[in-house]
C-alpha positions as CSV (number, residue, x, y, z in Angstrom):
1,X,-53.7,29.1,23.3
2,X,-53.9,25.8,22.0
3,X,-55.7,24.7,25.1
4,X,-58.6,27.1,24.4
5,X,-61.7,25.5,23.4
6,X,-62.5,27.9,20.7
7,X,-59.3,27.8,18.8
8,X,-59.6,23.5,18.6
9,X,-63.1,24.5,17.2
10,X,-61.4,26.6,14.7
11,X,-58.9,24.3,13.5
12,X,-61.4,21.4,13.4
13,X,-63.5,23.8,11.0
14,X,-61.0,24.7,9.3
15,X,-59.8,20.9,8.8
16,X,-63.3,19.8,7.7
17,X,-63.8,22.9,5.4
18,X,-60.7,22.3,3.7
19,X,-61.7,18.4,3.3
20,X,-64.3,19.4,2.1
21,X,-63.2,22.1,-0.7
22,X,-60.8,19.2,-1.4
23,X,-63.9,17.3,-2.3
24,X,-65.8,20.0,-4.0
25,X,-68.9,19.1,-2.6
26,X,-69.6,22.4,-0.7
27,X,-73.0,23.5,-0.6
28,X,-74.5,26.3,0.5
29,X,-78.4,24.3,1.6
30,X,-79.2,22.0,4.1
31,X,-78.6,19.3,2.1
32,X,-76.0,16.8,4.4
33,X,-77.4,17.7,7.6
34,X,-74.0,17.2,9.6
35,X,-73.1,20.1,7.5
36,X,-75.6,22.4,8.5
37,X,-73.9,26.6,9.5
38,X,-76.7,26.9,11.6
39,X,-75.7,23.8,14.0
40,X,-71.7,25.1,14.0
41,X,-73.5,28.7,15.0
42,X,-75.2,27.0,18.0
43,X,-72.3,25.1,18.9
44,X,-69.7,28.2,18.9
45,X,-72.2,30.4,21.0
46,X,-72.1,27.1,23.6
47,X,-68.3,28.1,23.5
48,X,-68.8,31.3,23.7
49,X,-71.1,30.9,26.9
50,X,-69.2,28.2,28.6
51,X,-67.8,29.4,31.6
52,X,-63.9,30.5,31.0
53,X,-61.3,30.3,33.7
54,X,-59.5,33.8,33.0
55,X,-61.0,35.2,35.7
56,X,-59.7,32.1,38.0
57,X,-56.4,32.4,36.5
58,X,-56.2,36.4,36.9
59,X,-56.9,35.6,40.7
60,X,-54.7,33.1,41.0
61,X,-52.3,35.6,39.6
62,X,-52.8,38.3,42.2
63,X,-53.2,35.3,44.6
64,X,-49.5,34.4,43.6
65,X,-48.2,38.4,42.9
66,X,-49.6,38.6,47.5
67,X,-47.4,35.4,48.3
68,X,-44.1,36.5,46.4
69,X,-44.6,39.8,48.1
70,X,-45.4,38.3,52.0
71,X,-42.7,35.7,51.2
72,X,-40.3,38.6,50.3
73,X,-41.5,40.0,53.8
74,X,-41.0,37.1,55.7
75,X,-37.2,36.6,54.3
76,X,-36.4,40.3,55.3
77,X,-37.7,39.6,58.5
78,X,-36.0,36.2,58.9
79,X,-32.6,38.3,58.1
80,X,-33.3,40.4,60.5
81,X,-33.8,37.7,63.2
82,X,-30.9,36.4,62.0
83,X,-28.8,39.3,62.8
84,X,-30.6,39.4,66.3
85,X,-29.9,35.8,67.1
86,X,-26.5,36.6,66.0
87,X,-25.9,39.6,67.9
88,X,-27.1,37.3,71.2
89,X,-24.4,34.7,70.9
90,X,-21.8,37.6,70.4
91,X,-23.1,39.1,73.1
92,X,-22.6,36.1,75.3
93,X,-19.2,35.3,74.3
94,X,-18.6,39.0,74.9
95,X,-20.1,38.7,78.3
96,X,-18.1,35.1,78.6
97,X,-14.7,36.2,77.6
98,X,-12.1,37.5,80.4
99,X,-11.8,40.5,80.8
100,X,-8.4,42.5,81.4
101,X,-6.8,41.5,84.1
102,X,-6.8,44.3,86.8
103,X,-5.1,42.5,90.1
104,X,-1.4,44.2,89.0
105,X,-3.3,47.5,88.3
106,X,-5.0,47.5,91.7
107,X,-1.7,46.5,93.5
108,X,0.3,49.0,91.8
109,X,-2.1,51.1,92.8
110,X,-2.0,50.4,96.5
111,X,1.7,50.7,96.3
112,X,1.8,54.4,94.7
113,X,-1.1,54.8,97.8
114,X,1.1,53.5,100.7
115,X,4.0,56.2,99.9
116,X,1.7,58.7,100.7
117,X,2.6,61.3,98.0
118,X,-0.3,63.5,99.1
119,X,1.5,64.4,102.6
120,X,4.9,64.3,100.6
121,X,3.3,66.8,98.3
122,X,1.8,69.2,100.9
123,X,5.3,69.2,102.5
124,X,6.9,70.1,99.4
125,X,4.5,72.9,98.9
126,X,4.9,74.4,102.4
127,X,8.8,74.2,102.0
128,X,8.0,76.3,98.2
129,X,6.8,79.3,100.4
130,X,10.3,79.8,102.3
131,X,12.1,79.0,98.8
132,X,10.1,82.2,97.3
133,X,11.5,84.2,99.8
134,X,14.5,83.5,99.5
135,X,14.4,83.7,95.8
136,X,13.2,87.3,96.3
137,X,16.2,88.3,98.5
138,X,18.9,86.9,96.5
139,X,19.1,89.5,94.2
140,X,18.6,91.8,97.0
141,X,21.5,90.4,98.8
142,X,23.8,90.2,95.7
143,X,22.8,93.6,95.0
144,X,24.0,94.8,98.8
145,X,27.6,92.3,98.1
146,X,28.3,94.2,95.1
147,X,28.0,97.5,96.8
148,X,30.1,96.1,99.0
149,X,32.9,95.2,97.0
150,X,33.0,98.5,95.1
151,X,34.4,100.3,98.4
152,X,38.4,100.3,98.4
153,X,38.4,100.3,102.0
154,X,36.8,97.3,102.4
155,X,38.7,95.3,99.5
156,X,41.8,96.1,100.7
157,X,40.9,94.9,104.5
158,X,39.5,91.6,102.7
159,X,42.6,91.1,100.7
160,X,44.6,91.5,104.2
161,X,42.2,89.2,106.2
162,X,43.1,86.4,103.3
163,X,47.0,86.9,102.9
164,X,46.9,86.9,106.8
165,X,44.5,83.6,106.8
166,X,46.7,82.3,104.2
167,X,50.1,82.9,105.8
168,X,48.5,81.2,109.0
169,X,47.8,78.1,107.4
170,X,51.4,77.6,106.0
């Protein structure tokens, strides 16, 4: 505020009218022409008239308010590039980097391939048929034995078929 040409005027008036009340010599004519109100009137519409540099200032303002904003902008962007350029060299040491190492897999593999479990299998499974039969006539069979046994006839020639193959052995 102290920079504005209207409030120097005002304190150089102000100065001069209070030297002057000092003095006591205050008139209200045209006596002392470097007192004249009429002079200090034209020279504060000069002032008033003179060209002021708010408006220069306000656009200097918004001028500033666009930069901060684009600048703003721009460092976003930047970040984001960043990340990008970031992402790239991780990318390359990803693509860089060894890998697992698959050689023991892959003979390991051609090892479980060269015993030939898919033949081994389909054998196993055509011997599984013959093994359900007889699984069905087991109980069949111990069914008949047991029919078998219950007969006295037949126990008793059994018991004298072992004493005899018994004896023969001693």
């Amino acid at each position: 505020m102290e920079s504005n040409p209207l409030y120097r005027l005002y304190l150089q008036l102000k100065d001069r009218v209070d030297v002057l009340s000092m003095q006591g010599t205050v008139t209200n004519g045209s006596s002392n022409p470097s007192m004249d109100v009429s002079d200090l009137l034209l020279r504060i519409r000069n002032l008033e008239n003179r060209p002021t540099m708010e408006k220069d200032l306000k656009e200097l303002t918004v001028a500033v308010a666009n930069l901060k904003a684009e600048n703003s902008e721009m460092k976003a962007k930047l970040d984001v590039l960043n990340k990008f350029e970031n992402i790239e060299g991780r990318l390359y040491n990803l693509e860089v980097e060894p890998k697992v190492v698959i050689e023991p897999l892959v003979t390991r593999l051609n090892a479980l391939e060269a015993n030939d479990y898919e033949k081994r299998l389909t054998a196993l499974e055509s011997r599984f048929s013959s093994v359900e039969q007889f699984n069905n006539q087991i109980p069949d069979l111990t069914y008949r034995i047991g029919e078998m046994e219950k007969r006295p006839d037949l126990s008793q020639r059994l018991n004298a078929l072992e004493s005899i193959v018994s004896s023969s052995k001693n």
